[in-house]
C-alpha positions as CSV (number, residue, x, y, z in Angstrom):
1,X,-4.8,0.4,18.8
2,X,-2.7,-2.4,19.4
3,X,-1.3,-3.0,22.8
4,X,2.5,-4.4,23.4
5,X,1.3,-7.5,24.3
6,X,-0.2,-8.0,20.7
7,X,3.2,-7.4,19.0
8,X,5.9,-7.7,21.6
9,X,6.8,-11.3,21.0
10,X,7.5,-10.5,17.7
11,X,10.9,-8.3,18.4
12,X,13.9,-9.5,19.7
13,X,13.6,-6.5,22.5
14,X,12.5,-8.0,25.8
15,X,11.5,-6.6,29.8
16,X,11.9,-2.8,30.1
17,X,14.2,-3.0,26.4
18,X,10.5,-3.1,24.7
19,X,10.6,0.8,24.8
20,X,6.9,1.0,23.2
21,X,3.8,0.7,24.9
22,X,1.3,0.2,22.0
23,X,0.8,1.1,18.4
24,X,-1.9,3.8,17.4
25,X,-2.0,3.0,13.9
26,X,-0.1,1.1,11.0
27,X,-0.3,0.8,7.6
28,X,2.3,-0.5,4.8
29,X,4.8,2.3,4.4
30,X,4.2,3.9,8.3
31,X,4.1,3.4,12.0
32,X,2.6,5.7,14.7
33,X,3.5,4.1,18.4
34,X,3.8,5.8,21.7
35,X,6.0,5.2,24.9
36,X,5.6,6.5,28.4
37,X,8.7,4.5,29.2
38,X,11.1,7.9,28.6
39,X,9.9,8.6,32.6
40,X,10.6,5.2,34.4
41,X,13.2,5.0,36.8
42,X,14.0,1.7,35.3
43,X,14.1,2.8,31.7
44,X,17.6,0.6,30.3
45,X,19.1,3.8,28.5
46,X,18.6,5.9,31.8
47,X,21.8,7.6,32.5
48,X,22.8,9.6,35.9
49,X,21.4,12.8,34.8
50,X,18.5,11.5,33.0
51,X,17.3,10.0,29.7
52,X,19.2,11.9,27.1
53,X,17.5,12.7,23.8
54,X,20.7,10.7,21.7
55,X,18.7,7.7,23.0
56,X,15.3,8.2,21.1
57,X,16.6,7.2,18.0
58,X,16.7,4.0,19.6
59,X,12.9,4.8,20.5
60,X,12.8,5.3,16.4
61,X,14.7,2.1,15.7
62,X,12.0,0.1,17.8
63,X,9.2,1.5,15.7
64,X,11.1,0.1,13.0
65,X,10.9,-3.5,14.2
66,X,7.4,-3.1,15.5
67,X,6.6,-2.2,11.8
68,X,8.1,-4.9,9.7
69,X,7.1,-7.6,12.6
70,X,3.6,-6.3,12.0
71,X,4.0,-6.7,8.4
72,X,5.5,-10.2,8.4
73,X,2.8,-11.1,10.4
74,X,0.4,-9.6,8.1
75,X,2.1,-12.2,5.4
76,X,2.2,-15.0,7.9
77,X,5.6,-14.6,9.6
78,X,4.8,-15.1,13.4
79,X,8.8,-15.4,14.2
80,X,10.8,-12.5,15.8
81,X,13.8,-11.8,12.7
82,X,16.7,-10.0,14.4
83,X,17.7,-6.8,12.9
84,X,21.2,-4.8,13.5
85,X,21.0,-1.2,13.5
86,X,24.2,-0.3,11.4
87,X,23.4,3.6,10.4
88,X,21.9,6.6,11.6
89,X,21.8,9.9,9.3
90,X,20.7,13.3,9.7
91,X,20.0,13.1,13.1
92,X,19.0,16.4,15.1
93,X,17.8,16.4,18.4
94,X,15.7,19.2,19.6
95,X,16.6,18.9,23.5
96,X,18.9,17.4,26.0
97,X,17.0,15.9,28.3
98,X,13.4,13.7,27.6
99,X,12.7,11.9,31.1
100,X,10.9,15.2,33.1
101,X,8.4,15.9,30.1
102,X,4.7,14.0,31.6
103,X,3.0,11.8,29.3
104,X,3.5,9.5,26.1
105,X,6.1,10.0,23.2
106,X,4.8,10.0,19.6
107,X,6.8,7.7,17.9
108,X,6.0,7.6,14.0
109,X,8.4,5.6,11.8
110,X,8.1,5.9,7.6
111,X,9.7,3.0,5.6
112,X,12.2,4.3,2.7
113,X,13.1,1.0,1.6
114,X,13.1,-2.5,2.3
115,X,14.1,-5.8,1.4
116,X,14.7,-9.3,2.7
117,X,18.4,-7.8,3.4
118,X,17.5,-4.9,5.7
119,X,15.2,-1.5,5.6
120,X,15.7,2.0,6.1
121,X,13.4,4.5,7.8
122,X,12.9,8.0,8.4
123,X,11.4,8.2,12.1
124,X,10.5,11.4,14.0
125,X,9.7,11.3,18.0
126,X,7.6,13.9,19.2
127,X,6.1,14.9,22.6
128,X,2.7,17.3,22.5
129,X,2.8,18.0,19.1
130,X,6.6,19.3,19.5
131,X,9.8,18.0,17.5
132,X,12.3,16.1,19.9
133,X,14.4,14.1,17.4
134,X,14.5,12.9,13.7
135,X,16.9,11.4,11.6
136,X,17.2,8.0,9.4
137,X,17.7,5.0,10.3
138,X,19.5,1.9,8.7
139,X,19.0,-2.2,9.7
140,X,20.2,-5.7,8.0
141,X,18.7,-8.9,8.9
142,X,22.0,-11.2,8.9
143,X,21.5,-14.0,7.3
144,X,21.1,-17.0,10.3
């Protein structure tokens, strides 16, 4: 397991933005990361009636970063590389509401494709065992 503060300064997300608390496992192609962060009162994407389940594909999107920070450090790359999320596809969310459920999120992110340009995942967020949202998600890297 690693814990944020092993990756954290590696992503361009900072204070209660850095929606993941730690990563259970990583390899080349996936990610598995969980949150409890869906529950804060000072969760960033908190609306008035709660954390609506639309959001966790931002929950997704962070798993992406996590996972190609982790494997530019893994080539040598300890610089954060900002990424803009430019599509989402196929989304379905699975309920309206996320903040009342007690305990972590499972966060698992799968890498279609990638380059020096961008990436694109498949990610999946899951609480118990049971689907909340899915979908695919696109990112460039602008060129600085």
């Amino acid at each position: 397991m690693l814990d944020k503060t092993d990756w954290a300064h590696l992503i361009p997300h900072a204070g209660t933005m850095c929606l993941l608390d730690a990563v259970l496992a990583w390899d080349e192609r996936s990610i598995h990361a969980i949150s409890e962060g869906h529950a804060r009162a000072d969760n960033p994407l908190r609306g008035e009636h709660g954390l609506h389940a639309v959001h966790l594909a931002e929950y997704g999107a962070q798993a992406m970063a996590v996972h190609g920070a982790l494997l530019a450090r893994a080539r040598g790359s300890e610089t954060v590389r900002p990424g803009m999320l430019v599509s989402l596809r196929d989304v379905q969310l699975f309920d309206e509401y996320v903040d009342r459920l007690d305990g972590h999120l499972d966060v698992r992110a799968e890498c279609l494709y990638a380059d020096d340009g961008g990436a694109q995942y498949a990610f999946r967020v899951e609480h118990r065992g049971r689907l909340l949202a899915s979908g695919r998600a696109a990112v460039i890297h602008p060129s600085r």
